[in-house]
C-alpha positions as a printed Julia matrix, in Angstrom:
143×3 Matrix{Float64}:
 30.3   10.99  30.85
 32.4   12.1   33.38
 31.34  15.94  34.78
 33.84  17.82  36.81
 33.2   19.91  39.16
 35.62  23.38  39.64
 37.28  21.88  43.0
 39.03  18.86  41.15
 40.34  21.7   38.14
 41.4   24.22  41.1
 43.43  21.33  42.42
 44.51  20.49  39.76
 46.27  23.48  38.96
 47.39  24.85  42.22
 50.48  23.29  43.06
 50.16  24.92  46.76
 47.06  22.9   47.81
 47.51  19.23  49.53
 45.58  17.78  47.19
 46.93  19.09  44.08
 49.74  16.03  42.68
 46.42  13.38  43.26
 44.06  15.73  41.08
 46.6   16.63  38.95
 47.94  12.63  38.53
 43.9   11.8   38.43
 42.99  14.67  35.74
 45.67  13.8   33.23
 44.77   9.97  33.35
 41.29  11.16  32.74
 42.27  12.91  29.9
 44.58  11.02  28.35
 42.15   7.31  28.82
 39.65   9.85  26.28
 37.39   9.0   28.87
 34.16  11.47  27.54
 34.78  14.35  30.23
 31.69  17.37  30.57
 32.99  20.5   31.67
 30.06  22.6   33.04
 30.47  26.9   31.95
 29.91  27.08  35.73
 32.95  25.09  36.98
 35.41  27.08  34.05
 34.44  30.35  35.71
 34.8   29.2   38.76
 38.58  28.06  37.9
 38.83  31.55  36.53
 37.26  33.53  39.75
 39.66  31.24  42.02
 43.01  30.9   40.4
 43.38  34.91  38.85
 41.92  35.77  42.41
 45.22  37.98  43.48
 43.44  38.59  47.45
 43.93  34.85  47.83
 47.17  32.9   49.23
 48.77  30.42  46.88
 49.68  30.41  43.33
 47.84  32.45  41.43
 47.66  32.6   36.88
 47.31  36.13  35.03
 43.82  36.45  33.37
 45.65  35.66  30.19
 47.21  32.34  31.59
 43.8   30.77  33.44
 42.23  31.43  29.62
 44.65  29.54  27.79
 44.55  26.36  30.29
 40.52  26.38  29.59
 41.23  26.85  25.79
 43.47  23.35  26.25
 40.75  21.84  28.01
 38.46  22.84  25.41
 40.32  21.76  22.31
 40.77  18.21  24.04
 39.13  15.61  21.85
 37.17  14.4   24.54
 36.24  17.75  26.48
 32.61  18.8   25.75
 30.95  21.8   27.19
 28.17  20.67  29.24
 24.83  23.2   28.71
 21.38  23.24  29.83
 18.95  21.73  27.74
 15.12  21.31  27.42
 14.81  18.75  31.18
 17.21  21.42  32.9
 14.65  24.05  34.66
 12.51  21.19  35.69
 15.79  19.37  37.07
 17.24  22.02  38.47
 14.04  23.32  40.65
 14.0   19.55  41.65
 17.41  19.62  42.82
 16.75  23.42  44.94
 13.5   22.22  46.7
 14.91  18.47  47.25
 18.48  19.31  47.97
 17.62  22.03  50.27
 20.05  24.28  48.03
 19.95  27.62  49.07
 22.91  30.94  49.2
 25.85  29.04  47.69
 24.7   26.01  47.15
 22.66  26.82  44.58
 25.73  26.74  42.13
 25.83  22.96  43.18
 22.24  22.41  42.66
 23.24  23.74  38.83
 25.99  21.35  38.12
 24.05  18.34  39.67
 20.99  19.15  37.69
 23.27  19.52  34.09
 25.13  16.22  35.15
 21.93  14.45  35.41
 20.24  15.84  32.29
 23.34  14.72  30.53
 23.18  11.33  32.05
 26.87  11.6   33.76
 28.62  11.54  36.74
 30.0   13.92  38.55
 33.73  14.19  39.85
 33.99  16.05  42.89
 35.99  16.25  45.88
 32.95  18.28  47.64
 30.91  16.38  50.08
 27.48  18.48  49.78
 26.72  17.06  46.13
 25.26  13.87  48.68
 22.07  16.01  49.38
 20.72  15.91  45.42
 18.06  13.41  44.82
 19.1   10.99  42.08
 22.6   12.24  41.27
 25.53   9.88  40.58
 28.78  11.7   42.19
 32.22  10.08  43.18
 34.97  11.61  45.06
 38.03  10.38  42.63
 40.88  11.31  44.81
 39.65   9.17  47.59
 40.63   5.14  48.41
């Protein structure tokens, strides 16, 4: 399973980032190989805090328009919601005290401790993941 992380679906849809035609060529190959893709609650709001986020420079969606690009992504065949089950707390503790996750990094510590519980690997253009103990991560917009 492929788990994304909210950078690569920011990029994605902001056409006014550098990086946006690679994500956006990379996220629609994902999607249409049916490659199994986890989509972590945490990374959907943060594509919701980011792009309705009017104090921010570049394109920007209506509350309205951000929720119906998550309701596509959620009626894809091969989109699953990726939740915390019974491993997570222990996980997710390991990935704090190991990782040295604290202030904002705690959010990563939360996706890297779902995409191991779920046995995937996550998708992210965002260095830091490198710190969690036992994680599988690849930058896919790289080489």
């Amino acid at each position: 399973m492929i788990v994304l992380d909210a950078n690569l679906l920011i990029y994605s849809y902001n056409s006014g980032s550098s990086r946006h035609k690679a994500a956006r060529a990379w996220f629609e190959a994902t999607l249409s190989r049916g490659d199994v893709v986890g989509l972590p609650w945490q990374a959907v709001s943060a594509f919701l805090r980011v792009m309705t986020n009017p104090k921010l420079p570049a394109e920007r969606f209506t509350l309205e328009q951000a929720a119906q690009i998550v309701d596509s992504w959620l009626a894809h065949p091969s989109v699953h919601l990726v939740t915390a089950g019974d491993r997570y707390w222990a996980l997710f503790r390991r990935m704090v005290v190991e990782g040295r996750a604290a202030g904002p990094r705690v959010s990563d510590a939360e996706i890297a401790a779902l995409t191991i519980e779920h046995g995937g690997e996550l998708h992210t253009v965002d260095r830091d993941f490198a710190r969690f103990p036992g994680l599988r991560w690849v930058n896919p917009l790289t080489g």
